[in-house]
C-alpha positions in Angstrom: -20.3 -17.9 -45.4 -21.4 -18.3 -41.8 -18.6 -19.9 -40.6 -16.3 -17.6 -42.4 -18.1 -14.5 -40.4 -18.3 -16.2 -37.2 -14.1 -17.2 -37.4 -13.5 -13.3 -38.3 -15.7 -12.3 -35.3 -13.4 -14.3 -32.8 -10.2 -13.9 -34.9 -11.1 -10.0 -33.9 -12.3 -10.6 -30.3 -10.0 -12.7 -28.6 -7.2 -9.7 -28.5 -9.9 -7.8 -27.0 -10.8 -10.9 -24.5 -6.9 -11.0 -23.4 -5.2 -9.4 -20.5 -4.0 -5.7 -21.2 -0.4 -5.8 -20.6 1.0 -3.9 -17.5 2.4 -1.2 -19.4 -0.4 -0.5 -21.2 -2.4 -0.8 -17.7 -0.1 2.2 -16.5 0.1 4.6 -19.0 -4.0 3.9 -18.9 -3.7 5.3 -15.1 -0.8 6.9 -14.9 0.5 10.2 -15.8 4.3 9.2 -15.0 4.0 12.6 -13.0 6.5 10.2 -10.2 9.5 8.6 -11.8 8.8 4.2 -11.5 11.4 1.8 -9.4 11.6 -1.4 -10.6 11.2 -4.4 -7.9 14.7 -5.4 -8.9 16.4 -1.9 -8.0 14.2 -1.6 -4.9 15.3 -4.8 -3.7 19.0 -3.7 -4.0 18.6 -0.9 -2.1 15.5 -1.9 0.0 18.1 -1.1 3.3 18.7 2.3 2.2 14.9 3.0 1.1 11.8 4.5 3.2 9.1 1.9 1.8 5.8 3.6 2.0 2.7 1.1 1.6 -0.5 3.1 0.0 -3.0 0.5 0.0 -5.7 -0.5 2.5 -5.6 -1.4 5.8 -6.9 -5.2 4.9 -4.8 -5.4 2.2 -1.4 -4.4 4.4 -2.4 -6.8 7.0 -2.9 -10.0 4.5 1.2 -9.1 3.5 2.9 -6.4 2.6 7.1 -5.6 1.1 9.4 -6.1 4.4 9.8 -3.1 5.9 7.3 -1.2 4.9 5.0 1.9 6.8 1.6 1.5 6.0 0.3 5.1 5.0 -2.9 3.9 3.5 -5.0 5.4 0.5 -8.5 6.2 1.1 -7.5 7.3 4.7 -3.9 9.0 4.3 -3.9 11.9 6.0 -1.0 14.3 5.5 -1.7 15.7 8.8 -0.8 12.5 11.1 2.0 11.0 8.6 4.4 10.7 11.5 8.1 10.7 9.4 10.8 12.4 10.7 12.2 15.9 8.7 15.6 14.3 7.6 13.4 11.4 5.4 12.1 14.3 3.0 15.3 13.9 2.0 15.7 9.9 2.4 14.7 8.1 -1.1 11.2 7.1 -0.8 9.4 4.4 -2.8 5.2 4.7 -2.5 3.8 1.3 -3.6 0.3 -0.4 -4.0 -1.0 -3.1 -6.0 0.0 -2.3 -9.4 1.0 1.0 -9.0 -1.6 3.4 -9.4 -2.6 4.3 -6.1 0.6 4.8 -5.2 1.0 7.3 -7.7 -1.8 9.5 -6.4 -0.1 8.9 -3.1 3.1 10.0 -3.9 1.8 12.9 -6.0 1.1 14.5 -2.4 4.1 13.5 -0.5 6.0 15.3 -3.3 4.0 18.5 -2.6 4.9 17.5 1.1 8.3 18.2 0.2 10.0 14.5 0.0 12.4 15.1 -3.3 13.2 11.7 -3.6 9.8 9.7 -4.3 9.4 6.9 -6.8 6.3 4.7 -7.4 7.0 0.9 -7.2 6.3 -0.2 -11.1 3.8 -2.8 -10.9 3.4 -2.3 -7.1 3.5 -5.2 -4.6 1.9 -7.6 -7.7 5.4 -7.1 -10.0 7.2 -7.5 -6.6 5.5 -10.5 -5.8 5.9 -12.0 -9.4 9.7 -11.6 -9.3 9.8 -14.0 -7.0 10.8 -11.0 -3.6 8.9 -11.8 -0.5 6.6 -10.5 1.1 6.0 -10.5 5.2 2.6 -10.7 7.0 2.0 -8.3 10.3 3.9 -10.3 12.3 6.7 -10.3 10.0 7.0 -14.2 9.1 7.4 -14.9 5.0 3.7 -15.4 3.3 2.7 -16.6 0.0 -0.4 -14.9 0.5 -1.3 -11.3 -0.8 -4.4 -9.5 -1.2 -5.5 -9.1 -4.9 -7.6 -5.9 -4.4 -10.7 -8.0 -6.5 -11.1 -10.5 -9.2 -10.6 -8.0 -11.6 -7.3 -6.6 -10.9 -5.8 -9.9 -9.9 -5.5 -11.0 -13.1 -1.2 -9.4 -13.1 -0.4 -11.4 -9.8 1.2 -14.4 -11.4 2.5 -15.5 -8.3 1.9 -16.2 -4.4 -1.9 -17.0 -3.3 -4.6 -14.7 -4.3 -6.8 -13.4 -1.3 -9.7 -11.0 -1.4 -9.7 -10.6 2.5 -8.3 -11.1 6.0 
């Protein structure tokens, strides 16, 4: 009888124990309130796309998507975003690490005006696991990207974790 309760306790665990998948992650955090971009479709148009990186400082200097602006998170600040008037009107993609942040983040450059906006689905973690690379500040190709913390970097399946500089 004990053996039989202690197999239904981790029969009835373990799905709890596993990894929440990513979709699940963002309708957890996310209202949808900004339409997703898949890596894939951002990397076909990547040329004609503002790139817009709403993570930390530290975390932008470890790598970050080719071509993109770091705006930040905890320190955007509507007031010095430097972008020209005509890319309100340029297709926009916000992204962080899974894409939650970036959702906040685009939430406010949409009441900025920008009309085009999409959140990166699965941020630069999804980007990096579809095998796209990434470019550190000097812009040579990295393996490396900053995982935000233990906990979250759990959905990069690819490239080096790194929890700092």
């Amino acid at each position: 009888m004990r053996n039989s309760l202690v197999l239904f306790l981790l029969c009835c665990a373990f799905p709890v124990l596993g990894q929440q998948p990513l979709s699940e992650l963002l309708k957890q955090y996310n209202t949808r309130s900004i339409p997703y971009i898949s890596p894939a479709e951002l990397r076909m148009n990547q040329e004609q796309t503002l790139i817009l990186d709403a993570r930390e400082r530290e975390e932008y200097e470890v790598s970050h998507i080719p071509g993109a602006i770091y705006i930040g998170y905890s320190d955007f600040d509507e007031q010095e975003l430097q972008i020209a008037d005509s890319a309100t009107r340029t297709p926009v993609v916000v992204y962080c690490s899974l894409g939650i942040r970036s959702e906040k983040i685009a939430e406010r450059l949409q009441k900025m005006g920008f009309s085009t906006i999409k959140n990166l689905y699965g941020g630069i973690f999804e980007w990096v696991n579809q095998g796209y690379p990434v470019a550190t500040m000097d812009n040579r190709p990295t393996q490396r990207v900053h995982a935000y913390s233990k906990h979250w970097s759990q959905w990069l399946k690819a490239g080096e974790a790194v929890y700092k500089n």
